[in-house]
N, C-alpha and C positions, 0 to 999 in steps of 0.2 A: 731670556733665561736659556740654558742649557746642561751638558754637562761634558765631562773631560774622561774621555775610556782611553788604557793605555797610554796617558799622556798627551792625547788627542782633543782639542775642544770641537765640539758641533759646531760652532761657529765655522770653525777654520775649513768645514768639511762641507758650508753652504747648508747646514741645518738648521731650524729652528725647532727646540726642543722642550718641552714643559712635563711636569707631573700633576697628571691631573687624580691621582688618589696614592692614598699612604696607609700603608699598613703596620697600625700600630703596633703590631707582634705578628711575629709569622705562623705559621700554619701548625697547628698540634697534632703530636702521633700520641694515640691515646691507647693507652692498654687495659684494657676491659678485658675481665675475662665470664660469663654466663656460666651460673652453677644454677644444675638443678633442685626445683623445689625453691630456690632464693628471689625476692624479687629485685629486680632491676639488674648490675653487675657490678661485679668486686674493681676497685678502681687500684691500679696497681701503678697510677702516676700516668706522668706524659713528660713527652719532649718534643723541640721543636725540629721542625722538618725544614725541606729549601724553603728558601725567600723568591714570590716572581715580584718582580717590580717592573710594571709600564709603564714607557713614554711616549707620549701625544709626538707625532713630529710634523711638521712641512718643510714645503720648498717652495721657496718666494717663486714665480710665474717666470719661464723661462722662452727665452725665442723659439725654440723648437721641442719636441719630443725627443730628440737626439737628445739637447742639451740638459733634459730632465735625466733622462739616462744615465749618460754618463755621469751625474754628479748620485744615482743610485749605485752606477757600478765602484766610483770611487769607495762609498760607505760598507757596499758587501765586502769590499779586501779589506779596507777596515775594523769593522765587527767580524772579520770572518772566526766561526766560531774554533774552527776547527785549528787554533793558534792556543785554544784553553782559557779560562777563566783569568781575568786582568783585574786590573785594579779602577774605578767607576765612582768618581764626585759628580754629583749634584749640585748646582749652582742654587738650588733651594737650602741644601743643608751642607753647608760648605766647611762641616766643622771632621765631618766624619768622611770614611769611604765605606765602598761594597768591593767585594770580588767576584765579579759574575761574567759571564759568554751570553750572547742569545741564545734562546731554547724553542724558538717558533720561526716558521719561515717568512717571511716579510712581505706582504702584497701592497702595493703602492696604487693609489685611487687617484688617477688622472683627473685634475681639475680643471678648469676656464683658463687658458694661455699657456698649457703646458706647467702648470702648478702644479704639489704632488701631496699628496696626504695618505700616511702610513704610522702603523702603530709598532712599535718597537720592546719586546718582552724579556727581558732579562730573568736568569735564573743565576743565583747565588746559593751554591751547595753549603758556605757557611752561612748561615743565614742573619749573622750579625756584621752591624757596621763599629770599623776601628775608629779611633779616635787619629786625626791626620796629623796633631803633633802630639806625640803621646806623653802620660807620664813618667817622669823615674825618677828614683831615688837613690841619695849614695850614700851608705853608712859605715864609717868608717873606725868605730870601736865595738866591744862587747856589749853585754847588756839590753835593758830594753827599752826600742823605739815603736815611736807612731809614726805611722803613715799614711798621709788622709787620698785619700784618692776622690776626684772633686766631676771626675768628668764620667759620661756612660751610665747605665742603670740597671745592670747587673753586673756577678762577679765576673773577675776577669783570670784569664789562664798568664800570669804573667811569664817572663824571661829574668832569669836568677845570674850574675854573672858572682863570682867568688876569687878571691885573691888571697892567698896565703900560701901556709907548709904544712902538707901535713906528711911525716915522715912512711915511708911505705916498712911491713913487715912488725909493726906496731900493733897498740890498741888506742893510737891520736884518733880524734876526728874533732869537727868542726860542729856544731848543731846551730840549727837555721828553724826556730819554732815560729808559723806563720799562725796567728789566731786559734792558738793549742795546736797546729799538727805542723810534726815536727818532719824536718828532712836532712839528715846525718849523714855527713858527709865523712867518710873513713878514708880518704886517698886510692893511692899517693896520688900528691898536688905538689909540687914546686914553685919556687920564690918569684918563676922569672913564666908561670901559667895561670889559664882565669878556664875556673871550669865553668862554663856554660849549661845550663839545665832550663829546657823552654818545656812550661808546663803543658801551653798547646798540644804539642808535637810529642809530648811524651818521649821524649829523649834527651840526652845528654854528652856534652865532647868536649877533649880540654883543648885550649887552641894556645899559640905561643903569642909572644907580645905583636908579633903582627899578623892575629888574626887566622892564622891558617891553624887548622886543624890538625893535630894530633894522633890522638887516638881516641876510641868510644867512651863515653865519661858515664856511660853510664856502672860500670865496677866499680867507681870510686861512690855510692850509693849504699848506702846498708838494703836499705828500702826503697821501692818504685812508691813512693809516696811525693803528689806534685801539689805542694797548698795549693791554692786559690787568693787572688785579693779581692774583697769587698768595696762596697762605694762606701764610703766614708771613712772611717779612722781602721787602719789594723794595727795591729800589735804585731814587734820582729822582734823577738831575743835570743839574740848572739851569745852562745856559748864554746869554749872550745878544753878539752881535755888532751895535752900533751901537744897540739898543736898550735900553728899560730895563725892568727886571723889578721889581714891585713886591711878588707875592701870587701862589702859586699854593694854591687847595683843592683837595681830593680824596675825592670823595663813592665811597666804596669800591663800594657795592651790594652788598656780601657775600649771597654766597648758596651753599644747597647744594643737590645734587645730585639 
């Protein structure tokens, strides 16, 4: 077993790599706050913090010390952290990925023939893993549809792509209600643009038919309102006043927890 950072397998790098513990959910920031006279604290929710994830590694037994070496110096320009958080499958769970760098420095425990054993600590500032072939969806009338989302086990921040007219200096818009909340698209949009709106990242841009970018999309917005999709069935109904709706996709982002 192993896994693949940057495109990279451990294999290919002369490591052998394993997970020897998994964390079902990452780490809680919890907001408590102590009032006096009250017992215990007011619980004002929580959220999750980074993700660390370790891997077990060796190095099969090599002719010399030298040759341990070097196959360590190969891994530090490798993992080197200071290139920023990459994209990290696991050959355990090969459905999903992580985005993580090391976050600890790396001491290597010289074994019997020049063999090596060292623990490798990944930090993931998101601390959820995506789904590596993800969902979407393509609707291409009014009205209302289901959308089941089958993979991950919580909501996901999806990617909105839109295709239509909506004419500028008007009262047209487009409405997109994702499980009751709505996100009203008022223009201008043209026949031959696909405004993009990534709930993630909390922005939006209209790009031309090949993909290049425009201008900022987020104007074309009444509201910074970004649904969310559920795991299981959501509800989309396409409405539009004075406009025209051609295409909406739906890049789910499934992910879990």
């Amino acid at each position: 077993m192993g896994f693949v950072y940057n495109g990279i397998s451990s294999q290919s790098m002369k490591i052998k790599a394993r997970l020897t513990n998994w964390q079902a959910s990452p780490s809680l920031r919890n907001s408590f706050v102590s009032i006096p006279g009250k017992y215990g604290v007011a619980d004002f929710g929580s959220d999750s913090a980074e993700r660390i994830i370790t891997v077990r590694c060796n190095i099969n037994p090599k002719y010399n010390f030298a040759s341990l070496v070097s196959v360590l110096d190969d891994m530090a320009e490798w993992l080197d952290p200071a290139h920023g958080a990459k994209q990290v499958i696991f050959d355990d769970v090969p459905d999903r990925y992580f985005t993580a760098r090391l976050s600890e420095a790396v001491d290597c425990e010289r074994l019997i023939l020049s063999a090596g054993a060292f623990d490798l600590k990944f930090v993931c500032p998101d601390p959820h893993a995506y789904a590596l072939t993800d969902e979407t969806y393509t609707l291409t009338a009014t009205g209302s549809h289901e959308v089941r989302r089958l993979k991950g086990n919580t909501d996901s921040e999806p990617v909105y792509l839109l295709k239509g007219v909506i004419p500028s200096g008007t009262a047209s818009y487009v409405s997109l209600v994702t499980n009751n909340e709505e996100l009203r698209i008022v223009g201008a949009l043209a026949s031959n643009e696909t405004l993009v709106i990534d709930t993630g990242k909390v922005t939006a841009k209209v790009v031309d038919a090949q993909g290049e970018t425009l201008r900022n999309g987020l104007p074309c917005l009444q509201e910074l309102n970004f649904p969310v999709l559920s795991k299981g069935i959501n509800t989309i109904q396409i409405s539009t006043v004075g406009g025209t709706f051609t295409e909406l996709k739906i890049q789910a982002q499934s992910r879990w927890r």
